[in-house]
C-alpha positions as CSV (number, residue, x, y, z in Angstrom):
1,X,9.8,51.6,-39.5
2,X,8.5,54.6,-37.4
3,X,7.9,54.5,-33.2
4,X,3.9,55.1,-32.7
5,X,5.4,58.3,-30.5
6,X,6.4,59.9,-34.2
7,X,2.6,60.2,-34.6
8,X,2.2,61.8,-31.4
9,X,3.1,65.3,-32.6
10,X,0.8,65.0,-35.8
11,X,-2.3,64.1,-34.3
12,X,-2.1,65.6,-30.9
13,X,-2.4,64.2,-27.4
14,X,-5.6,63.4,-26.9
15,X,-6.0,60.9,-29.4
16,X,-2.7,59.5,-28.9
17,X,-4.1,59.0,-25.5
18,X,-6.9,57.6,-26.3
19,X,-5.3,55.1,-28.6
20,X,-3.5,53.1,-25.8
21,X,-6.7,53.2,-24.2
22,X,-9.1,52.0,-26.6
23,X,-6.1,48.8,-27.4
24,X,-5.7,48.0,-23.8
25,X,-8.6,45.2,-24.1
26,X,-7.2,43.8,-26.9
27,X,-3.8,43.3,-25.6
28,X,-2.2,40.0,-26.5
29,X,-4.8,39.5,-28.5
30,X,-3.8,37.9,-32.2
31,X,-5.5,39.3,-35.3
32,X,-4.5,37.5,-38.6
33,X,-5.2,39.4,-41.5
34,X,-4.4,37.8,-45.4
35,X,-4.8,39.4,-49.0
36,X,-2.9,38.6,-52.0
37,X,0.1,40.5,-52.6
38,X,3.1,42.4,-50.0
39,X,3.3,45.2,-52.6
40,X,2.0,47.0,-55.4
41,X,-1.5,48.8,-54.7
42,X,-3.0,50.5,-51.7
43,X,-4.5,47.5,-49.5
44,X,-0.6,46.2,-49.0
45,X,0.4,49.6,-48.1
46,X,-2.2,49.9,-45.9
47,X,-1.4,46.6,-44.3
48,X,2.5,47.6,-43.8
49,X,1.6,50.2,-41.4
50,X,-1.4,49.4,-39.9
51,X,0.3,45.7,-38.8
52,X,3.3,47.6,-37.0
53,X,1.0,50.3,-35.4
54,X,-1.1,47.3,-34.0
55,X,1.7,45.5,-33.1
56,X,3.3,48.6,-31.1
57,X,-0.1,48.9,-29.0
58,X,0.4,45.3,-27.8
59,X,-1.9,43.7,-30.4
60,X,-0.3,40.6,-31.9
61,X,-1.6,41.4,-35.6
62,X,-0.4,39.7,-38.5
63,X,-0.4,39.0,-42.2
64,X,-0.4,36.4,-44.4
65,X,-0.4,36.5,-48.3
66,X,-2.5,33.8,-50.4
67,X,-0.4,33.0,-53.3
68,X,-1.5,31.8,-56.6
69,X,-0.2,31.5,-60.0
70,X,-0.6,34.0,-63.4
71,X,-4.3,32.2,-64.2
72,X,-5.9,32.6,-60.6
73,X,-4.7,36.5,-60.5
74,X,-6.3,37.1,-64.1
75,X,-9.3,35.3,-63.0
76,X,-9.5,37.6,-60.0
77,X,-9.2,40.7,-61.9
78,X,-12.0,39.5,-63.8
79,X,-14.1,39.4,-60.6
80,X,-12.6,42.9,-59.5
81,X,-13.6,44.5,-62.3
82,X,-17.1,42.7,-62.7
83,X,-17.9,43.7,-58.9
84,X,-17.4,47.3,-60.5
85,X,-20.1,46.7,-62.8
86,X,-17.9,45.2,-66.0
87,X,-19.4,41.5,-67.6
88,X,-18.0,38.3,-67.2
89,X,-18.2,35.1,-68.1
90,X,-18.5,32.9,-64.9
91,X,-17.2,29.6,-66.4
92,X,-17.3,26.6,-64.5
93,X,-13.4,26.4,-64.7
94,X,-13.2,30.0,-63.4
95,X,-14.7,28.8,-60.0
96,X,-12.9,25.8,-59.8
97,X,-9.6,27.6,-59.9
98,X,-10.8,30.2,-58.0
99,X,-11.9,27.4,-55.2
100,X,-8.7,25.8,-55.5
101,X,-6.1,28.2,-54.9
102,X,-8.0,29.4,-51.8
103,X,-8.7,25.2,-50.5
104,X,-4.5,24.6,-51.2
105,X,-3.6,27.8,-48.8
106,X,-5.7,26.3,-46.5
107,X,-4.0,23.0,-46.2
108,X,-0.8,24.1,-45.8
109,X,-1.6,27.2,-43.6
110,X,-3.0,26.8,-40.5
111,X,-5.0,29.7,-38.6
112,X,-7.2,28.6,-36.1
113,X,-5.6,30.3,-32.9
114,X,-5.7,33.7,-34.0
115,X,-8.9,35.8,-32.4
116,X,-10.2,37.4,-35.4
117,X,-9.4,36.5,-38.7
118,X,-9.8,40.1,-41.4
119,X,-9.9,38.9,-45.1
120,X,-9.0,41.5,-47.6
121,X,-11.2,41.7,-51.3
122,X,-12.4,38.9,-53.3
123,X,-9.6,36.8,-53.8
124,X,-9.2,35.0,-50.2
125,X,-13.1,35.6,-49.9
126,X,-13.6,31.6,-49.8
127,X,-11.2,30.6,-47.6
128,X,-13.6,30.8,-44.9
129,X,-15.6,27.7,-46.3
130,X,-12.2,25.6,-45.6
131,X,-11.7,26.9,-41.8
132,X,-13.7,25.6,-39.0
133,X,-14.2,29.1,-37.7
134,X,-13.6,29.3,-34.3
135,X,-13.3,33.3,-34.2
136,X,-15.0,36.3,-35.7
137,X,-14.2,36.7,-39.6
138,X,-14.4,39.7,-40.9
139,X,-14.2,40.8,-45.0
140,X,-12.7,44.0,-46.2
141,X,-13.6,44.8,-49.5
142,X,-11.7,47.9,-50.6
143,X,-13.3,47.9,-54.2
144,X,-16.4,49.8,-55.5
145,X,-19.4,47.1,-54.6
146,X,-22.1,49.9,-55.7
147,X,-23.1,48.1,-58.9
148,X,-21.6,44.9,-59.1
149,X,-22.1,41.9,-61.5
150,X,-25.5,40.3,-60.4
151,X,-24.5,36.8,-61.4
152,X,-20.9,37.1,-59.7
153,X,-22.2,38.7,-56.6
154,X,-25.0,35.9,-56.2
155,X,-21.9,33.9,-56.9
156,X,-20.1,35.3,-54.0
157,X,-23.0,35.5,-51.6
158,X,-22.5,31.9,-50.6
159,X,-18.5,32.9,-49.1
160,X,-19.7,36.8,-47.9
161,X,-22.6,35.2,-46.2
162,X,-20.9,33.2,-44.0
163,X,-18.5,36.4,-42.3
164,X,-19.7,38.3,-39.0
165,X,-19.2,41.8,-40.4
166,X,-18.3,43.4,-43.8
167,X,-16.1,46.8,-44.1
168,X,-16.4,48.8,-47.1
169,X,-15.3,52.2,-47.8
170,X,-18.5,53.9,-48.8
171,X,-21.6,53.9,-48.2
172,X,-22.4,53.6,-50.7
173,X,-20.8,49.9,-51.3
174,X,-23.3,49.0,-48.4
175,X,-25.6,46.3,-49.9
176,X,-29.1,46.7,-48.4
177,X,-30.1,42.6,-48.7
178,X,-27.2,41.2,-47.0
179,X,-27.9,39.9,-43.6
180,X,-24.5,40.7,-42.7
181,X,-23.3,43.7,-39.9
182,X,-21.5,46.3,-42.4
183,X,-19.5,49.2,-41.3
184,X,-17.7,51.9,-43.5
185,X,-14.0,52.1,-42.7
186,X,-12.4,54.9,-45.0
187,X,-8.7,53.5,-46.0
188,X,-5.8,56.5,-44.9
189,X,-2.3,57.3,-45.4
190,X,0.7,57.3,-43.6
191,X,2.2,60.4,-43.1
192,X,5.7,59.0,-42.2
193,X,6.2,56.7,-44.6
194,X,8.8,57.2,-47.6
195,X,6.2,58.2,-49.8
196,X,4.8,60.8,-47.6
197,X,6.9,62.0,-45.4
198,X,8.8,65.2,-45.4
199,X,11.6,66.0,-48.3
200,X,14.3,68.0,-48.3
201,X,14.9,70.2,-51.5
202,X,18.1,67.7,-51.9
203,X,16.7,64.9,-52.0
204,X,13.9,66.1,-54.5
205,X,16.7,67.7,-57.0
206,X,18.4,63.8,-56.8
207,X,14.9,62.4,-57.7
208,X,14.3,65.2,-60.2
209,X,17.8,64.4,-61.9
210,X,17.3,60.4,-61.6
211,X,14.4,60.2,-63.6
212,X,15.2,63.3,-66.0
213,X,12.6,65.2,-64.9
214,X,13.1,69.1,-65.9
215,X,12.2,71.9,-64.3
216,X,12.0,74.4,-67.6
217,X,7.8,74.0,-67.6
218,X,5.1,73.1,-64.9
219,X,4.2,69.8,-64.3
220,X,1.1,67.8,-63.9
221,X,0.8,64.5,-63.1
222,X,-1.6,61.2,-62.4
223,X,0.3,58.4,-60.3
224,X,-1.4,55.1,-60.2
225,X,-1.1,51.4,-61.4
226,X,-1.4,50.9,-64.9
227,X,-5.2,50.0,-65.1
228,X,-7.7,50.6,-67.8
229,X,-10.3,51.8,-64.7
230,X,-7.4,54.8,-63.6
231,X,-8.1,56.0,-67.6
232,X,-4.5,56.8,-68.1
233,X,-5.1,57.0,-72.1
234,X,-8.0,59.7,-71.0
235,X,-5.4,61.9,-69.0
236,X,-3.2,61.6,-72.2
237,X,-6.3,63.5,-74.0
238,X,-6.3,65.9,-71.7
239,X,-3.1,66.9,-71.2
240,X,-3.0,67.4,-75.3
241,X,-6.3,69.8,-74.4
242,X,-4.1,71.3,-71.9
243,X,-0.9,71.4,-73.6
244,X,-2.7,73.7,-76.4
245,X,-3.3,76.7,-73.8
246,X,0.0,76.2,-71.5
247,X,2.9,74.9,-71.9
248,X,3.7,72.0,-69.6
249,X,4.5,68.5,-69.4
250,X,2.8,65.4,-68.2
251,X,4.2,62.4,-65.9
252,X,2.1,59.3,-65.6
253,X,4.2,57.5,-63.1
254,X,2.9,53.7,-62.1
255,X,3.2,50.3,-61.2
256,X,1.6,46.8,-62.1
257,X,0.5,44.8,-58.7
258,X,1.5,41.0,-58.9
259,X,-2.0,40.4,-58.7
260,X,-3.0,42.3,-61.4
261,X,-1.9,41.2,-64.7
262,X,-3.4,43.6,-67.2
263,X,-0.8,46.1,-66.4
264,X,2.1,45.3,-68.8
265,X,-1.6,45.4,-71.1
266,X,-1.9,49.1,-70.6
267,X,1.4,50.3,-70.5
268,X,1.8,49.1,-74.1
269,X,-1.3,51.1,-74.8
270,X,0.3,54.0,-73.2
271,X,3.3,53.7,-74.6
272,X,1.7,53.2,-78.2
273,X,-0.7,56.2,-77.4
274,X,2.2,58.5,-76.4
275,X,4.7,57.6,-78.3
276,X,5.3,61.3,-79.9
277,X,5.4,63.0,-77.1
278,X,7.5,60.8,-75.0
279,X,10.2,61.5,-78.4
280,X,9.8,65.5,-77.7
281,X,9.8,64.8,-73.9
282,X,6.4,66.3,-73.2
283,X,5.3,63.2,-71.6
284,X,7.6,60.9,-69.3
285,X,6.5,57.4,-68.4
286,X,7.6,56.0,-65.0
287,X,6.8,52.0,-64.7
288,X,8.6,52.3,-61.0
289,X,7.9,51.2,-58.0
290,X,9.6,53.6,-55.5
291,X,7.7,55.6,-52.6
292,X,10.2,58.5,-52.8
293,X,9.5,58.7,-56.7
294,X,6.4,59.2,-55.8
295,X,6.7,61.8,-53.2
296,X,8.9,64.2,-55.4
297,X,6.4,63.9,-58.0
298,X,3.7,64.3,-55.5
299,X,5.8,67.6,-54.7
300,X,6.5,69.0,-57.5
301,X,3.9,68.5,-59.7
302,X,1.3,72.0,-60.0
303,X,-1.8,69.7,-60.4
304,X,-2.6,65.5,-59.5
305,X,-4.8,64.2,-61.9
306,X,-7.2,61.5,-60.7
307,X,-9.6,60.2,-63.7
308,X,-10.7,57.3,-62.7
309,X,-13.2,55.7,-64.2
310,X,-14.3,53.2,-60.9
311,X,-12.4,54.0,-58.1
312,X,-13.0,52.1,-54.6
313,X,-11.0,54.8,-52.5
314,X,-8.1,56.4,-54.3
315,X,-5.3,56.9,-51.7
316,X,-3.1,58.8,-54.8
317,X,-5.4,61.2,-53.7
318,X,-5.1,62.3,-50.1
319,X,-1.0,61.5,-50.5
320,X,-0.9,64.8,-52.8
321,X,-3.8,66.4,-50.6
322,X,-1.4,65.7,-47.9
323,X,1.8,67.5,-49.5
324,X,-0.7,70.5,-50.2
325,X,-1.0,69.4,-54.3
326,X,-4.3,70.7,-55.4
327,X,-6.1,67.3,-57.8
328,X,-8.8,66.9,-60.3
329,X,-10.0,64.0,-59.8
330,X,-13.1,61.8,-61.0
331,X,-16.4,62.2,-58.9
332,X,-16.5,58.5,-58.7
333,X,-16.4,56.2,-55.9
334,X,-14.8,56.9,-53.0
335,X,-12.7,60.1,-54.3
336,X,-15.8,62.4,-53.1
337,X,-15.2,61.4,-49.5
338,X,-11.7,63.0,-50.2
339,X,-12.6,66.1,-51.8
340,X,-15.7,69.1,-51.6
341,X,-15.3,70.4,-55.1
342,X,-14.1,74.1,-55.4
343,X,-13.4,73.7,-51.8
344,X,-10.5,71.2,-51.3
345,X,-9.9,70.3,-54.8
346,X,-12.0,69.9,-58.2
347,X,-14.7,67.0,-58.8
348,X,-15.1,66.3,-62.7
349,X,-17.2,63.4,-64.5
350,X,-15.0,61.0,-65.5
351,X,-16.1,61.4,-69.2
352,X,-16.0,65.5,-69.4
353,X,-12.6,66.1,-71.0
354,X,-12.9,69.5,-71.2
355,X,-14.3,70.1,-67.3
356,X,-10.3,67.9,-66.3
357,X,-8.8,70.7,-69.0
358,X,-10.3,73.6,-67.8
359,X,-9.7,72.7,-63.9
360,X,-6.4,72.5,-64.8
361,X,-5.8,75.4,-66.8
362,X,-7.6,77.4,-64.3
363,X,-5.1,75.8,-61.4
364,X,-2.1,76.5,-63.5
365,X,-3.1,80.0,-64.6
366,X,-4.0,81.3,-60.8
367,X,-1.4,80.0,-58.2
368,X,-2.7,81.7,-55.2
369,X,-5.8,80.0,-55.5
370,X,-3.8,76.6,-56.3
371,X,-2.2,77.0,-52.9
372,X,-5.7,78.3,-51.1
373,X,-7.2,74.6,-52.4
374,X,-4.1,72.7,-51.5
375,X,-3.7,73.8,-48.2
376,X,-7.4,73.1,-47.2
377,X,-6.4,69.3,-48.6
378,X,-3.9,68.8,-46.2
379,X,-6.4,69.9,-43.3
380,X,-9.0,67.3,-44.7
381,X,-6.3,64.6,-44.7
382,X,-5.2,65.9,-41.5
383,X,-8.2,65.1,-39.8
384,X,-10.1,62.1,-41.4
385,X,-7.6,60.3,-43.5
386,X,-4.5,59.7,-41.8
387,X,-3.5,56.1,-40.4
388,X,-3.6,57.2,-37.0
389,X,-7.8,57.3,-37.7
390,X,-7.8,54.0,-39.4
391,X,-6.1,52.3,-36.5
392,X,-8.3,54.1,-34.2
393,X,-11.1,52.6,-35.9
394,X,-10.2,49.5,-36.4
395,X,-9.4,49.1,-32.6
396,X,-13.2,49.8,-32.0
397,X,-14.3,47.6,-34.0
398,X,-12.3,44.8,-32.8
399,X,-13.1,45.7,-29.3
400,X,-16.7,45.2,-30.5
401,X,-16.3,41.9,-31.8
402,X,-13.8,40.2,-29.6
């Protein structure tokens, strides 16, 4: 756990400053927030950080974790991948489970004296039908909303309707018939947490050595939960594109969220897929959870890979923007906020294998130019996408509705 001084250095004085002056209103003031895991996946990471920084401003924020069992989170990843466009079958027993879970947490939690009460993605949504709501609610949704399943989202209307503001990270997720205040809040790193803070070359040869990672050939790399929608049978394609120019050697490091229980799904697939080269060592698959893992890899890999196929923010993205690692990434969803293509990194369409190969050849083959686009990353992460901004913003807001 960092001091909110450690930030003081990175972001400069003034908004430091202006920090402790934007939270002095809100001092003492309790903010609740509840999602549906403590780890795995961005929105927990997020919460980690932001709950402490909060807490050291003289905010009383806190978090509370809705817990249900294997069928409510596979129903739930149903809905998160329908509100990214995907079918489903709304059963009637679907809802009901979905209802019940949310009623239950409800009974036996009890969270009427907090000011403002911030509900994270679809699977607390309804909980605010089983509170009298004495305080502003607000939903953040940290998923793609730009095309989501018409009968689900009618579906989910009745819950989103009743909320006094929506946050979404794009504008693009901004749905034009709600009645409902939205704001865009982009999601943000932490630059001093274990899995993005500085390394020594130590520490990065214990990690290298660990996990058997060589050194004898470059390295690229996609990091993200093992989820059809982050394509990770796609990047296998196109490191075998690769492979046949340069030789090199792929790491597809990940994790499976507790509330997402396709993952052990996928990494079957992969493993099935890449079975060869995992024999000859020219792939490596990492099911770990471990922030420093993911730093080394971070730093020591010549090109992220990001080929998503939906993609709501994509924090794997400024974390190796921020360690100056030039990515290819999707131009999906909220990834273009991250990157200018040819200026900060590379944008390709999720379903052009050879624009990902050729990026990546062309990163490999000309260094200095690797370097030029990695270091104009970390200046973009510097200055809209570190957690320092988030809190900021989320302070305003709060000021706003309190």
């Amino acid at each position: 756990m960092h001091d909110i001084e450690e930030y003081r250095a990175i972001i400069g004085d003034k908004l430091f400053f202006d920090l402790f002056k934007k939270a002095r209103k809100l001092t003492s003031k309790s903010i609740l927030n509840i999602n549906s895991t403590a780890q795995g996946g961005g929105v927990a990471e997020i919460l980690e950080s932001l709950i402490i920084l909060m807490n050291e401003l003289g905010i009383f924020a806190g978090w509370r974790i809705l817990h249900g069992n294997p069928d409510f989170f596979t129903i739930t990843k149903k809905f998160h991948n329908a509100l990214q466009g995907n079918s489903i079958n709304l059963s009637k027993i679907k809802k009901e489970l979905y209802l019940k879970v949310n009623q239950e947490f409800s009974v036996f939690t009890h969270i009427n004296n907090h000011d403002a009460i911030i509900i994270h993605d679809p699977q607390p949504l309804p909980l605010i039908k089983y509170y009298t709501k004495k305080q502003p609610w607000i939903w953040r949704c940290h998923i793609d909303l730009s095309n989501p399943h018409p009968e689900l989202w009618y579906y989910l209307e009745n819950f989103i309707l009743r909320y006094d503001r929506i946050i979404v990270s794009s504008d693009k997720y901004k749905s034009e018939k709600l009645p409902v205040p939205q704001k865009v809040i982009a999601p943000a790193i932490n630059p001093l947490s274990p899995k993005n803070k500085e390394l020594s070359q130590q520490d990065i040869n214990k990690y290298r050595k660990k996990y058997k990672i060589l050194d004898d050939k470059p390295i690229i790399a996609q990091i993200s939960r093992f989820d059809y929608l982050k394509d990770p049978l796609g990047v296998i394609k196109v490191f075998k594109k690769v492979r046949s120019h340069i030789d090199c050697r792929l790491v597809l490091c990940g994790s499976m969220a507790i509330d997402d229980p396709e993952g052990i799904k996928v990494y079957q697939q992969i493993i099935k897929a890449a079975q060869n080269m995992i024999d000859k060592k020219d792939i490596i698959i990492l099911n770990v959870e471990n922030d420093i893992l993911v730093n080394v890899l971070q730093r020591i890999s010549k090109v992220i890979i990001q080929k998503s196929i939906k993609e709501g923010f994509g924090l794997t993205v400024s974390e190796a923007l921020w360690k100056e690692t030039p990515v290819v990434a999707s131009n999906v969803g909220g990834i273009p906020l991250q990157i200018t293509d040819g200026q900060n990194g590379y944008l390709v369409d999720p379903v052009d294998y050879d624009g990902f190969t050729e990026r990546i050849i062309y990163l490999l083959e000309n260094p200095l130019e690797a370097e030029r686009i990695g270091k104009k990353g970390k200046e973009t992460v510097k200055e809209k996408f570190l957690i320092t901004r988030l809190l900021i913003d989320y302070v305003d807001l709060l000021n706003e509705m309190i």
